[in-house]
C-alpha positions in Angstrom: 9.3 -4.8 -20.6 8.1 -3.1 -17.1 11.1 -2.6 -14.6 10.6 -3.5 -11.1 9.9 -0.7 -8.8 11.1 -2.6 -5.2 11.8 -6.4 -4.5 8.7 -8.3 -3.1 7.6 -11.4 -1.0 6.7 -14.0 -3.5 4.6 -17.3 -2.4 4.2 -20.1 -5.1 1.2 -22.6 -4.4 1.4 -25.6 -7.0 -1.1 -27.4 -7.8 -1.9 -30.4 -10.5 1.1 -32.5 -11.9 4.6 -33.0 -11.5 5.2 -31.2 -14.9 3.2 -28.2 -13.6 5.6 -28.5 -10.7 8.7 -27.9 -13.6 7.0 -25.0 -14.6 6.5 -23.3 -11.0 10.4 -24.2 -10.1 11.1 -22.2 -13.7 9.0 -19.1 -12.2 10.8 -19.0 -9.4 14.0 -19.0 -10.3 13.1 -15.8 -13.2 12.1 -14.1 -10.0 14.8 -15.0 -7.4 17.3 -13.6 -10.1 15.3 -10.6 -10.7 16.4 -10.2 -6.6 12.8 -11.1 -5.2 12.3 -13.3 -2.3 10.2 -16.9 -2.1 8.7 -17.4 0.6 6.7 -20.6 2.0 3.9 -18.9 4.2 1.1 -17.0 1.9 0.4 -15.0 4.8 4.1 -13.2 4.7 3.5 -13.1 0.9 2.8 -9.6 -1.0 2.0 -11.8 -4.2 0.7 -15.4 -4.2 1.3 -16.8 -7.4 -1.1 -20.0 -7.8 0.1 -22.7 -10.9 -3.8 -23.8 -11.6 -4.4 -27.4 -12.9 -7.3 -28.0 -15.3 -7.4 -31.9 -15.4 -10.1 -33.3 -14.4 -13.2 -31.3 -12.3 -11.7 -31.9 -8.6 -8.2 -30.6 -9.9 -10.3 -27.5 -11.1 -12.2 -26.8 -7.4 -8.9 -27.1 -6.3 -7.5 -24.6 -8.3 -11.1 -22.1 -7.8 -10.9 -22.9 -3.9 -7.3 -21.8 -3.9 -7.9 -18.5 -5.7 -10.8 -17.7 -3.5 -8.3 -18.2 -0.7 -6.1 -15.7 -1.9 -8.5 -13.4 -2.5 -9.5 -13.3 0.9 -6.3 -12.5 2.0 -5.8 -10.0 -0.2 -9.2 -8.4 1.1 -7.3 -8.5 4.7 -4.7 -6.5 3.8 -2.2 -9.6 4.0 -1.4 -10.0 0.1 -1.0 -7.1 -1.9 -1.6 -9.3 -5.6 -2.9 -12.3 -7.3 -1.4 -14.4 -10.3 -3.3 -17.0 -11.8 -0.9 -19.0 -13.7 -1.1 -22.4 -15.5 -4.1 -24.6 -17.2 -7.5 -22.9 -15.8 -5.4 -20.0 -16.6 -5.2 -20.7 -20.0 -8.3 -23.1 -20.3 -10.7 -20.1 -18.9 -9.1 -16.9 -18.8 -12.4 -15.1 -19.4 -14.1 -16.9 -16.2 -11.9 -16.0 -13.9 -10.9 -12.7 -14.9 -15.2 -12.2 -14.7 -15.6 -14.1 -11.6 -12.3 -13.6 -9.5 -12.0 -10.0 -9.4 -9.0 -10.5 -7.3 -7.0 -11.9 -9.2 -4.9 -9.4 -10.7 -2.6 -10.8 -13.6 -3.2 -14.4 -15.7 -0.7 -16.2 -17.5 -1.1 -19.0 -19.8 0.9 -22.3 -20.2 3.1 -20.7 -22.7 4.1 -17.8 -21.2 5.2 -18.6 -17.8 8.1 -16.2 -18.8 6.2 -13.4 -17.9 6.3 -13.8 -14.7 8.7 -11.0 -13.8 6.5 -8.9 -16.0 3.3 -10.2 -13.8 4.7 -9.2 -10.4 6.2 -5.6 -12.0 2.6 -5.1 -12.9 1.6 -5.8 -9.4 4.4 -3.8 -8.0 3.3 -0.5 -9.9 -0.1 -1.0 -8.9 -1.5 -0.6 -12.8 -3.5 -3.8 -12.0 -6.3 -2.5 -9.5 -9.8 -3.8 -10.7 -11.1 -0.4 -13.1 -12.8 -0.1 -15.8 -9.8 1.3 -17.1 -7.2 -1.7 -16.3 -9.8 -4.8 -16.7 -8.8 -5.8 -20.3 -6.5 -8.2 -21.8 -3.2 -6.2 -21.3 -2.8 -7.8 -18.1 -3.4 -11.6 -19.7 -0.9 -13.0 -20.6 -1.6 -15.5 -23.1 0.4 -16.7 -26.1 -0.1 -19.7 -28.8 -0.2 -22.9 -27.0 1.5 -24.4 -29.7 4.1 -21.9 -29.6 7.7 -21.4 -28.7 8.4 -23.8 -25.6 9.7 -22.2 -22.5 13.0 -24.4 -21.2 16.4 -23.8 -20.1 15.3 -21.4 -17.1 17.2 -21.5 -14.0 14.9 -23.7 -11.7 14.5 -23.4 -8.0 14.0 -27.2 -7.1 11.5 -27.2 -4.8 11.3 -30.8 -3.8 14.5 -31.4 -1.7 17.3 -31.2 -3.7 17.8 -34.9 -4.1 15.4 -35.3 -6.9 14.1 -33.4 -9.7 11.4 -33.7 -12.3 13.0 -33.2 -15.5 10.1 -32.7 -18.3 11.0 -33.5 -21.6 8.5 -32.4 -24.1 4.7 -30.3 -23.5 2.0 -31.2 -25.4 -0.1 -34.1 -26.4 -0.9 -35.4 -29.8 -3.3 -38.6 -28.9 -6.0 -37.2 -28.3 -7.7 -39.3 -26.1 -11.9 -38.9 -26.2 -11.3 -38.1 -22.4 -8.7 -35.5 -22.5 -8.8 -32.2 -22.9 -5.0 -31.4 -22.4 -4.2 -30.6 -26.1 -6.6 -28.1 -26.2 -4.2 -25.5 -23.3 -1.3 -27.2 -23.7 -0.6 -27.8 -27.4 0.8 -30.6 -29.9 3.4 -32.6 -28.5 6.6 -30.6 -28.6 10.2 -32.2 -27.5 12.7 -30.3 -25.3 15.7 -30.3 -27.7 18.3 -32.7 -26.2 21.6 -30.8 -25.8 18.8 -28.3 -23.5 18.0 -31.9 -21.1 21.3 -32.7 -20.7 22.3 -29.2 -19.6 19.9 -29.0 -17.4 20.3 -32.1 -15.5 24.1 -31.8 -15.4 23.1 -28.4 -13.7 20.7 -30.4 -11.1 23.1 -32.7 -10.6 25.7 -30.1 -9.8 23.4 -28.9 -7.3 22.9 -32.3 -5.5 20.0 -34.2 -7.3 20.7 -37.8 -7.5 17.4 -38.8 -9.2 15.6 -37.7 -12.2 12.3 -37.9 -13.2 11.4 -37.8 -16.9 7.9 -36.6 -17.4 5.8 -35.5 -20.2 2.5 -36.0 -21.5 3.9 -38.6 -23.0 8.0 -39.7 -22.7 7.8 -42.5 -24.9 7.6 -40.3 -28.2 10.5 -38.3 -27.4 12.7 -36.7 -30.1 10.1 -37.9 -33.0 9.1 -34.1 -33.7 12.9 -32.9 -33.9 14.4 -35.8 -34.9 12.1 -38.0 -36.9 12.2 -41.0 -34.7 11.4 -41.7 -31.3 14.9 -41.0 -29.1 14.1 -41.9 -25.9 16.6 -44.5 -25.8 19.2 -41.7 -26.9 18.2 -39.4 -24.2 18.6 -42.0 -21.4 22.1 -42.2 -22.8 23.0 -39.1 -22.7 21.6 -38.2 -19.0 23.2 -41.3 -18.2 26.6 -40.3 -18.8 26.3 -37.5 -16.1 28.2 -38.0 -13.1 26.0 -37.5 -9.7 22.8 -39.1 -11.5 22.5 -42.2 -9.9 19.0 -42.7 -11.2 16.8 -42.0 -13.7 12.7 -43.2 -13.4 10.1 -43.2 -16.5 6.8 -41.4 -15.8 4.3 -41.4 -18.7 5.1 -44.2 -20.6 2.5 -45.3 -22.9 2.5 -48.9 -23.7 1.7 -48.4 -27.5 5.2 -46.4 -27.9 7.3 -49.2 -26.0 9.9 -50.5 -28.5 11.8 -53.3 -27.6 14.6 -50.7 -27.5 13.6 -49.1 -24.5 12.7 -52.6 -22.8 17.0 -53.7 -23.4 18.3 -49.9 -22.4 16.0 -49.9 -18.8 17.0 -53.9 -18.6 20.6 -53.0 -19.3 21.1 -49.5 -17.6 22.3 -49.5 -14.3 21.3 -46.2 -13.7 17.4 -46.1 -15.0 15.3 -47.4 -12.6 13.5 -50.9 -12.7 10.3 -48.8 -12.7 7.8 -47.8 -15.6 4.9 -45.7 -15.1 2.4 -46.7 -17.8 -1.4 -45.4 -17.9 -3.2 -48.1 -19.6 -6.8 -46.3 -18.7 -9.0 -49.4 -19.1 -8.4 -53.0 -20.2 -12.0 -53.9 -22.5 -11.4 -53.7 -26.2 -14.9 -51.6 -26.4 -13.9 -48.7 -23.7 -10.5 -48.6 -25.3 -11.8 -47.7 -28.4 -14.7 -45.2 -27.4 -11.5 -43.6 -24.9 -9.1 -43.4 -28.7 -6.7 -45.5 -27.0 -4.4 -47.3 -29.7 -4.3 -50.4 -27.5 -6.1 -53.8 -27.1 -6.1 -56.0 -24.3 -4.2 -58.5 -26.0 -2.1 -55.6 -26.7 -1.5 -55.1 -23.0 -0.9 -57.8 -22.0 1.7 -58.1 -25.1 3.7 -55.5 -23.5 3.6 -56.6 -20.1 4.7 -59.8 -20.9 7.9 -58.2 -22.8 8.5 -55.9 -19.8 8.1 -58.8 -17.3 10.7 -61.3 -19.3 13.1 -58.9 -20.2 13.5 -57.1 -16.6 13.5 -59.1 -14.4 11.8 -57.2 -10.9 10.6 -54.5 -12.9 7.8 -52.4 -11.1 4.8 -51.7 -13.3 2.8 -48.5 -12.5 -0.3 -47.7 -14.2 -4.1 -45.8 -14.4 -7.3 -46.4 -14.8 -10.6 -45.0 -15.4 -13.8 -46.2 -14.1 -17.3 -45.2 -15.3 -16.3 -43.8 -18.9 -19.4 -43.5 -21.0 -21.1 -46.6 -21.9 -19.0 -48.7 -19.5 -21.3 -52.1 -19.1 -20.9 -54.7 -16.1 -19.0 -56.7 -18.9 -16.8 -54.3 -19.7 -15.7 -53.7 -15.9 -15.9 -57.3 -15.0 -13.5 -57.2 -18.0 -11.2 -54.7 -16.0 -11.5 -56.0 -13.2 -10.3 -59.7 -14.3 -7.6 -57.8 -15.8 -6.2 -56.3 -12.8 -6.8 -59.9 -10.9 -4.4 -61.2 -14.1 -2.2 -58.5 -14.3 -1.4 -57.4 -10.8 0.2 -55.0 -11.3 2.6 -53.4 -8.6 1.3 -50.2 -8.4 -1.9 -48.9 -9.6 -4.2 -45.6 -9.1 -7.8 -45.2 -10.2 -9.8 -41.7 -11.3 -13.6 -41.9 -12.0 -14.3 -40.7 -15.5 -15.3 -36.8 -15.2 -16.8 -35.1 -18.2 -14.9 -32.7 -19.7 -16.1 -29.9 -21.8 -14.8 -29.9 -25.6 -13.9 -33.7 -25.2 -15.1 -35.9 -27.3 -16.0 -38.4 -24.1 -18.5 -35.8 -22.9 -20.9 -35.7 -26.1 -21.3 -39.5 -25.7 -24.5 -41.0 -24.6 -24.9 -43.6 -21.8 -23.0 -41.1 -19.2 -22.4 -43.1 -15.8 -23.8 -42.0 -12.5 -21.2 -40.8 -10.1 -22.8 -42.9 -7.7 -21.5 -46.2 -9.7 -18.2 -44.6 -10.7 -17.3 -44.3 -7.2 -18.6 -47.6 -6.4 -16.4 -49.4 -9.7 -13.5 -47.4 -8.4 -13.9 -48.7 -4.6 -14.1 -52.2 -6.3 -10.7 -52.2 -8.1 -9.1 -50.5 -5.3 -10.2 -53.3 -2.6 -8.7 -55.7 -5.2 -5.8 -53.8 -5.8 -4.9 -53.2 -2.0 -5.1 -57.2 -1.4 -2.7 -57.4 -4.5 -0.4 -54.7 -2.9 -0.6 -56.3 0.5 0.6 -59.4 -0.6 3.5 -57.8 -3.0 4.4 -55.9 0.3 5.2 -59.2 2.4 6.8 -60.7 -0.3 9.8 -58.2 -0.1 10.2 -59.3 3.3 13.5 -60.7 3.8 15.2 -59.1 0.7 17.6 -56.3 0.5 16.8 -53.3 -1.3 18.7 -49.7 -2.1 16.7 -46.9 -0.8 16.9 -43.2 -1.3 16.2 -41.0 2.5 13.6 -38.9 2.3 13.5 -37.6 5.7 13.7 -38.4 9.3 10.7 -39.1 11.5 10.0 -37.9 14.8 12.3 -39.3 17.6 9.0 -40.9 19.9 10.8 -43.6 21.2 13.3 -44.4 24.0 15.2 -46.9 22.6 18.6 -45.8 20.5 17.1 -46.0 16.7 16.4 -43.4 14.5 13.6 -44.2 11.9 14.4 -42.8 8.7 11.2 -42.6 5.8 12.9 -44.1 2.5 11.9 -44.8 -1.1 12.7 -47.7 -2.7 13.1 -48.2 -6.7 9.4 -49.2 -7.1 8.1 -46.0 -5.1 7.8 -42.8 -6.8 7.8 -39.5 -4.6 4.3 -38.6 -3.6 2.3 -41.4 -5.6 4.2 -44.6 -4.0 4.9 -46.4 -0.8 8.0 -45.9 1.7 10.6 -48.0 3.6 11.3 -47.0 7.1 14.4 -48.0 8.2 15.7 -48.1 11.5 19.4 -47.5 12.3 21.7 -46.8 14.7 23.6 -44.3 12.2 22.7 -40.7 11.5 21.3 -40.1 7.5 20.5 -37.0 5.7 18.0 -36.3 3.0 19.3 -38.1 0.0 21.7 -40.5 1.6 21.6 -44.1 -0.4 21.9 -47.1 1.5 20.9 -50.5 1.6 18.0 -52.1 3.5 17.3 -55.2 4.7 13.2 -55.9 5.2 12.2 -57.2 8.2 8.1 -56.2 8.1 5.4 -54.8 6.2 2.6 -52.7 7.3 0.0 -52.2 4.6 1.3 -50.8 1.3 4.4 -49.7 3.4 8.0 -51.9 4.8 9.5 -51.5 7.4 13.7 -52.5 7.1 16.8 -52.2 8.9 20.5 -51.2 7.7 21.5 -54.6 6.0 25.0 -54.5 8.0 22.8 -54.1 11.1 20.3 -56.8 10.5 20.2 -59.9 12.9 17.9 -63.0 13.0 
């Protein structure tokens, strides 16, 4: 263990998923009760710590371009160190520690409790780029199907009146696409009695909502406890008083039991909402991408989801221009997501990844017609969501405040952005709702919606609404 010398500046950038997200709020709150200070502005920083994502190839520029950043800062005088932490981290610790000379200290997706040991290393100065210093004792890298880190004090960094709760690491599918099993490990579940703590803890501290995410939240519990506990979970975290909702992220539609279909139909606090990556909808892409689905499998379980919850908002995924995708087999998507219609929908082009299966395959797309198939679904996808918008006109709808907007007007109102139960922070839609009344982040209240603009409404306070 290496003391700290002297309390520093510490600025977090975050990049990638929500469940990266849970591990940066962990880091942060090792440090803030080691007694060193977050701030927002890398600029006032002495050490910028930068959570890397891996995903896909634009997730990893990011991640480079951010690093570079830093380093240039750093070459100013304005930052005295660099920590790489997170996915690239993990995924190419030898690149960067050859290519980013100034990055001084890498931690891997299993040891994001060595943070406080990161930053002493910084603070004693043992990091500068030698000869002598330039090996792996300043890596920090441990077995990424190792002991899970959980039950850190987290420094929720998204409000206050919701929090991403992330309930396992890990993937076991192994989808020909996906490389995240190879940095992040087997699928590992977050031992119950550890959620439950935890959320009761966020709750304490004013969260309202919570977000389960994972690689994959439907197999909860089936490492630990033999069978998939989900259901069990919601329960629990139900039963905690100041969590007025709970929302599903990453549900994958081979792993929906009936089970879970009655406890979101039946729980008044989970959230008519399921997020669920389908990735593609022709039986021949499926199977090249290792998904354990059909389309008659899909549309199986939207059915189900449909007739047993009633209003339910269906999120999902795709992926255009996977190896050997034919115009049949996206005319086949796209008829799917005519069919479907789902409520919410996002689309990546394919990108190869190396040590995938996916990117030894032959028949590799042009990104010129990736792009293109992607433009296509998401023209017929924002028709979709256009009309789904004006058909919530004239209902009323609980919303969550997210924040005020800029008073630009002279009349009396205050316009307040809001989500509703089908909007997910960051990745859905918003209500604004004018009122005469003043709201604060968090605040619930019901709407009632009067417009629509795009893939946005636009609503009133229902108690204020007139014809």
């Amino acid at each position: 263990m290496v003391f700290p010398l002297f309390f520093m500046k510490i600025c977090f950038i975050s990049l990638g998923c929500d469940k990266n997200l849970v591990d940066t709020e962990m880091m942060m709150g090792m440090l803030s009760e080691r007694g060193h200070e977050l701030v927002s502005d890398e600029t006032l920083a002495d050490v910028a710590v930068v959570n890397t994502c891996s995903f896909i190839s634009d997730a990893k520029a990011e991640s480079i371009n951010t690093l570079i950043r830093m380093e240039r800062l750093k070459e100013n005088g304005t930052l005295k160190g660099i920590i790489a932490a997170g996915c690239l981290a993990e995924r190419y610790s030898d690149d960067i520690r050859r290519e980013l000379s100034g990055v001084d200290v890498l931690i891997g997706t299993m040891a994001i409790d060595e943070i406080v040991n990161a930053v002493s290393l910084i603070e004693e100065g043992i990091t500068e780029k030698t000869a002598e210093t330039s090996d792996k004792k300043h890596v920090f890298l441990k077995p990424i199907n190792g002991l899970l880190v959980y039950g850190k004090k987290r420094i929720v960094s998204t409000g206050g009146h919701f929090a991403y709760l992330k309930i396992a690491e890990g993937c076991d599918k192994h989808c020909t696409y996906c490389a995240i099993p190879s940095f992040r490990g087997k699928f590992r579940s977050v031992p119950m009695e550890v959620l439950a703590g935890e959320a009761k803890t966020l709750s304490e501290n004013g969260v309202k909502e919570l977000i389960l995410v994972a690689q994959e939240t439907t197999l909860y519990g089936k490492d630990i406890y033999g069978e998939k506990s989900l259901v069990k979970l919601l329960q629990e975290l139900s039963k905690i008083d100041g969590i007025v909702m709970i929302r599903l992220l990453y549900c994958y539609p081979e792993e929906i039991t009936d089970d879970l279909i009655e406890e979101i139909a039946s729980n008044k606090k989970i959230c008519k909402y399921i997020d669920m990556p389908i990735q593609h909808a022709s039986d021949a892409i499926l199977k090249r991408m290792g998904r354990l689905t059909t389309r008659a499998d899909l549309l199986h379980v939207i059915k189900r989801l449909r007739d047993n919850v009633p209003g339910i908002c269906i999120r999902t995924t795709l992926i255009t221009g996977f190896p050997g995708e034919t115009k049949k087999d996206f005319n086949e998507l796209m008829s799917f997501v005519k069919e479907v219609r789902f409520d919410r929908l996002g689309v990546f082009t394919y990108s190869k990844e190396e040590g995938t299966g996916a990117a030894l395959m032959k028949k590799q797309i042009p990104a010129f017609i990736k792009k293109a198939r992607k433009n296509r679904i998401m023209r017929i996808q924002q028709a979709i969501a256009f009309e789904n918008a004006e058909a919530e006109i004239g209902r009323e709808l609980t919303v969550m405040v997210e924040g005020k907007l800029p008073d630009e007007s002279e009349d009396k109102n205050n316009v307040y952005a809001c989500r509703t139960y089908k909007d997910a922070p960051d990745v859905d839609g918003l209500l604004f709702l004018n009122t005469r009344r003043e709201l604060v982040t968090g605040d619930i209240c019901i709407a009632h919606v009067t417009g629509a603009n795009n893939y946005d409404l636009v609503g009133v306070m229902n108690d204020e609404f007139t014809e």
